[in-house]
N, C-alpha and C positions, 0 to 999 in steps of 0.2 A: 504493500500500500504506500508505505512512505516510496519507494524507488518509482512509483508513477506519479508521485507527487511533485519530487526533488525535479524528474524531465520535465514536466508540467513548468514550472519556474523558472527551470535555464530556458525553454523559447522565452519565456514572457521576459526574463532579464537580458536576453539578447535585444530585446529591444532600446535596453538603457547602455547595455556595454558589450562589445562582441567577444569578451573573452567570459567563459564561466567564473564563477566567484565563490567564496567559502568565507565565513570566517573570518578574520584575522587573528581570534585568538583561539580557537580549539578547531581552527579547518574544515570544522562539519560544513556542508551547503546550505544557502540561507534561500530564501523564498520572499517573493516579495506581498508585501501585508498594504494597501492602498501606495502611499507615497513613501513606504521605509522596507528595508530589506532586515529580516529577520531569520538568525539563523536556526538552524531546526535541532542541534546541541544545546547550547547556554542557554538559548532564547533571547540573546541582547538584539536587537534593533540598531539601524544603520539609517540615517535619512536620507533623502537629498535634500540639495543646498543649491541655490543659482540656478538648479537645471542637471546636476552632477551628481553622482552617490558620493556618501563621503562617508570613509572608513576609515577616519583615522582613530587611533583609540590611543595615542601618546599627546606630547607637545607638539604644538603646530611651529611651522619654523619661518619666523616672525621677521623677515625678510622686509626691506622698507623700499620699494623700486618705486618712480615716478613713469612717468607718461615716455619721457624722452628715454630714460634709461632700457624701460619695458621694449621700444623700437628696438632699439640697439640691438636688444639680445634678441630677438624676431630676425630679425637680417643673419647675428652671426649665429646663430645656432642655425637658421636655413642654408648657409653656409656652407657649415662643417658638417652638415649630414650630406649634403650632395659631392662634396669635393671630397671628404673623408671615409664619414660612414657608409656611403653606401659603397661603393668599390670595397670596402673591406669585410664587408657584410655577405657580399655577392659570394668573395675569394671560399671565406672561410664556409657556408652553408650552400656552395654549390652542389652538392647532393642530394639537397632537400625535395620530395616528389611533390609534395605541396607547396605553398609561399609560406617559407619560413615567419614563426610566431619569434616577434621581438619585444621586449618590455624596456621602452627609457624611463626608467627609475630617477624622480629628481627633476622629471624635465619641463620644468618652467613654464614658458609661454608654450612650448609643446609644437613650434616648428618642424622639429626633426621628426616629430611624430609622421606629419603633413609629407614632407621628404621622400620617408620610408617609404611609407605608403606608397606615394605614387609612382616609388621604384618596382613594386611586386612585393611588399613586404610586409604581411600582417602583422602591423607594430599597434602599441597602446600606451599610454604616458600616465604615469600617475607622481605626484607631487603634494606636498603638506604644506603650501608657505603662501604668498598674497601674489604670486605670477599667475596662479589660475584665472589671475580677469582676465586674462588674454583667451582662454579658451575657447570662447563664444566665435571667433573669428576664426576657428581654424575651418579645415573643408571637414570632417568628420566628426565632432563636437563627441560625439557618444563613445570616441573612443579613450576619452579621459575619466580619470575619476580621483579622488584625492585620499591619501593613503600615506602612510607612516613605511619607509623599507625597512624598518626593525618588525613589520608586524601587516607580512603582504597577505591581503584577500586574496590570495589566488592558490588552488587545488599545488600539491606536489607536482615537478614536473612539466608544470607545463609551457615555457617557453625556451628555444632553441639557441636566443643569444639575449644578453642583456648589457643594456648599456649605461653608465651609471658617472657623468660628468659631475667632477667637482663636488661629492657628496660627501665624503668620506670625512673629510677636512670638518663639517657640520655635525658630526655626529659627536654627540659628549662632550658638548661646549656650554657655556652661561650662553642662553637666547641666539642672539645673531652678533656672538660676538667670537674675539680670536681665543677664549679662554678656557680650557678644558676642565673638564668634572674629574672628582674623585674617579668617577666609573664610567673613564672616554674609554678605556681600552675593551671592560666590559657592552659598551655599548655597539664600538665598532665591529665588537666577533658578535652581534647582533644579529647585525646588518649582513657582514660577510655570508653566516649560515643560512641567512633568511634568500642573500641570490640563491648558494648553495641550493636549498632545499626546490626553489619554484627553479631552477636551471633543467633541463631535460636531460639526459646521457650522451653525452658526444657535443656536448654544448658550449657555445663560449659565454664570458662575464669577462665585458672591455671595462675599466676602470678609466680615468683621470683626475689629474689634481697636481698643482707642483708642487717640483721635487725637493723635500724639505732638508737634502746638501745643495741645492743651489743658494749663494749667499745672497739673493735678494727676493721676494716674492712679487712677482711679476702679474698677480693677478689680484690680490685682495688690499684692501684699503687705500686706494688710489682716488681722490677724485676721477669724475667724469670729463673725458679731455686730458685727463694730465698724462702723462710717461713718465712721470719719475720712481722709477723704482723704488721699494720698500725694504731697508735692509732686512735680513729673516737669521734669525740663530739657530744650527742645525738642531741647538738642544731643547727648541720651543716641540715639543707634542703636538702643537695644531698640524702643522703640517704630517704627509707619510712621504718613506720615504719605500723604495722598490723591495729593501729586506721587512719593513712595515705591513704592505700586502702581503707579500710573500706566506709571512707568520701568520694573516686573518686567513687567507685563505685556503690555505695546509691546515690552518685547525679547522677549518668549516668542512673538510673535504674533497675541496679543490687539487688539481694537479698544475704543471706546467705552466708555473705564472713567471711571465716572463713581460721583460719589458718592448713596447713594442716603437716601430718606427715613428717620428713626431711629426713628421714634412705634409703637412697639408692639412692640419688639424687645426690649426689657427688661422682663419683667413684674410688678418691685419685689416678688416674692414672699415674699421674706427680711423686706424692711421694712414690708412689709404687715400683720406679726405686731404691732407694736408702735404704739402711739403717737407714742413719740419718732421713728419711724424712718419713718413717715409723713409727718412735717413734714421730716424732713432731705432727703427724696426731693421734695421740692415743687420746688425748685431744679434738679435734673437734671431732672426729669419736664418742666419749663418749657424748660428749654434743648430737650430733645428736640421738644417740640409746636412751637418757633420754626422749630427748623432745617429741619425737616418740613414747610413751610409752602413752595410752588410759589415764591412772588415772594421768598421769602429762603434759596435754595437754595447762595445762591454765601457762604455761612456755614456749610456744612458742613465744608468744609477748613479753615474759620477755627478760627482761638485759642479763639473760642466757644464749638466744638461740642465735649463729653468724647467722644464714640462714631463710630468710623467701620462705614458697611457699605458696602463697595464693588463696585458690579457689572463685569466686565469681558466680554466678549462676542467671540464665535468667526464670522468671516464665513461664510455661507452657501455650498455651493460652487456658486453661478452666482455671487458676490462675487469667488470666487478665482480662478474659469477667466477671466472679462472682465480682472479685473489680470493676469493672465498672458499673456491677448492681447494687454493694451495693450503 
């Protein structure tokens, strides 16, 4: 009875979100009850907000972006999913007999979403913080929803790559600031477990965030406009650094995380407007095309490199059953 209940609910929640849903805290599937989704374990309820299910069940992350800043990151995240993600998307999931299922975790105005999409690629965005006004604008609106990645609604399993910009850094901090909690590290093998568990076998979880031995942080606390780099001390915790992943995602059950090429991940779109901001970009643009470079790979974890993108990878399950025999 219940099992014709639970399919009864995924059509009708297909209608709000095209991936099935569970849960966030004990994964049972939820059912939708007029305008709230409720799950059919605990029995907590879920609403919607603006038009959006919203399943966060932690802190919301309390992000303060303006009108102009919001564009900004609409352009560069549309971006770097079409000049980055997707070519890298394609390489690694070209075996896939359906359109590969992708989840951008964290993703803001939800561009890249838009991207994917139009590339062949059943992606979905989910995000906890004030970027979701953008949502409404995207072409598929129903394919966001807003959610905590310590604590994802979604079944075991079920997506093929996940993509995860600049998250990591947010986790187990005071609000929207650079400052970590007693329990940032507890929080981040959270997060890690949480790609872990929703990753499918054979599946990738692309990371980013800079590299915290590069001696300046090139992406947080700058004014709008400005290039001046922010100097950064390898021994601040905010930042990760490639042996940092490495350790969340070896304890979550990841394999082969490795650091990956940076060259087309940034598309200097900001400083492309300008003159000045053109020649200030010649220097990171440089370090990026070095580090990028096959025979100078083992420079990406270095002091060198400002930008980490890190892949960590989910074994196949003939990988898991053979380690299970041995």
């Amino acid at each position: 009875m219940r099992g014709a209940a639970v399919s009864r609910d995924r059509n009708q929640i297909a209608a709000y979100f095209p991936v099935p849903l569970v849960c966030p805290l004990c994964h049972e599937p939820v059912r939708l009850s007029g305008e709230r989704f409720q799950c059919f374990g605990c029995a907590r309820s879920f609403p919607m907000v603006s038009g959006f299910p919203d399943f966060v069940t932690g802190e919301r992350f309390a992000d303060e972006t303006d009108a102009e800043q919001l564009a900004y990151e609409e352009l560069s995240n549309r971006d770097l999913a079409g000049r980055y993600l997707v070519p890298l998307f394609r390489r690694l999931l070209a075996r896939a007999d359906a359109p590969p299922r992708i989840l951008s975790l964290g993703c803001g105005a939800g561009t890249d979403v838009d991207v994917l999409c139009e590339a062949g690629f059943d992606c979905v965005g989910i995000d906890c913080g004030n970027r979701t006004t953008a949502w409404p604008r995207r072409v598929e609106p129903r394919r966001f929803l807003r959610a905590n990645g310590q604590r994802l609604p979604f079944a075991s399993e079920t997506f093929d790559a996940i993509f995860c910009g600049c998250v990591f850094p947010h986790v187990g901090v005071v609000g929207d600031s650079f400052e970590v909690t007693p329990r940032y590290r507890e929080d981040r093998l959270e997060l890690a477990a949480e790609i872990a568990r929703v990753l499918a076998p054979g599946g990738s979880a692309l990371v980013s965030s800079p590299n915290r031995w590069f001696p300046f942080d090139i992406f947080h606390g700058r004014d709008a406009g400005s290039y001046r780099p922010i100097p950064y001390w390898p021994g601040d915790p905010f930042l990760l650094s490639l042996a940092d992943y490495r350790r969340l995602f070896e304890s979550a059950g990841l394999g082969g995380v490795r650091a990956e090429p940076v060259r087309g991940y940034w598309s200097f779109c900001r400083s492309r407007q300008s003159i000045k901001g053109r020649l200030l970009a010649i220097p990171i643009r440089t370090l990026f095309s070095l580090v990028s470079r096959p025979y100078l790979a083992f420079l990406r974890a270095s002091p060198f490199n400002p930008w980490l993108v890190v892949r960590a990878e989910k074994s196949p399950r003939g990988d898991e059953q053979r380690s299970a025999r041995l």
